[in-house]
N, C-alpha and C positions, 0 to 999 in steps of 0.2 A: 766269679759267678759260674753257675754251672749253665753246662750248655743243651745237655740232655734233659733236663727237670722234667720233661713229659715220657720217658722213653716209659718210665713204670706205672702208666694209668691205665694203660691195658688192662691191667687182671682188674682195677676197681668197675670199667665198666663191665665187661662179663660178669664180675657179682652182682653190683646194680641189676644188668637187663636179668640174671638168674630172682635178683628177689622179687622182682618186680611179676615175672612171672610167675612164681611162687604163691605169691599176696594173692594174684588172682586168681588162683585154683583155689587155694584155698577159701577164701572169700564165695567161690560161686560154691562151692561143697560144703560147707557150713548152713544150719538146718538151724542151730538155736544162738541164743546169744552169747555163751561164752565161746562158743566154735568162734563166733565173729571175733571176739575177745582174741582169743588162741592164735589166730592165722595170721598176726605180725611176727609174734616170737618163732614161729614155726615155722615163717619163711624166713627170719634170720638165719635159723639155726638147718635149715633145709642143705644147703651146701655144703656146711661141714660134713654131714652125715652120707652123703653122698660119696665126697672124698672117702671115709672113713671106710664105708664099704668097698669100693671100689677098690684102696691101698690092702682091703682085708681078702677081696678076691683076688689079686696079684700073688700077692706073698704069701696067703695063708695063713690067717689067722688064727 
């Protein structure tokens, strides 16, 4: 059995508390109802996009 089994849940909460954060900017910035619609996918995809810039400001993309 392994003995570290938790050592890797680190990064899932920081995405969690990142979408969750997410959800509700979104949610409070949203004016009609597909914005309400949209602001799940958009905070899934919120973090990627973050990284992506980020790796894009580093190295130059």
């Amino acid at each position: 059995m392994a003995k570290d089994s938790a050592s890797g849940a680190g990064g899932g909460v920081v995405y969690g508390l990142g979408f969750i954060g997410a959800a509700v900017y979104y949610f409070q910035a949203a004016d009609t109802f597909w914005l309400f619609v949209l602001a799940i996918p958009k905070a899934l995809i919120w973090p990627g996009v973050l990284v992506y810039e980020l790796l894009k400001s580093v190295y130059g993309g």
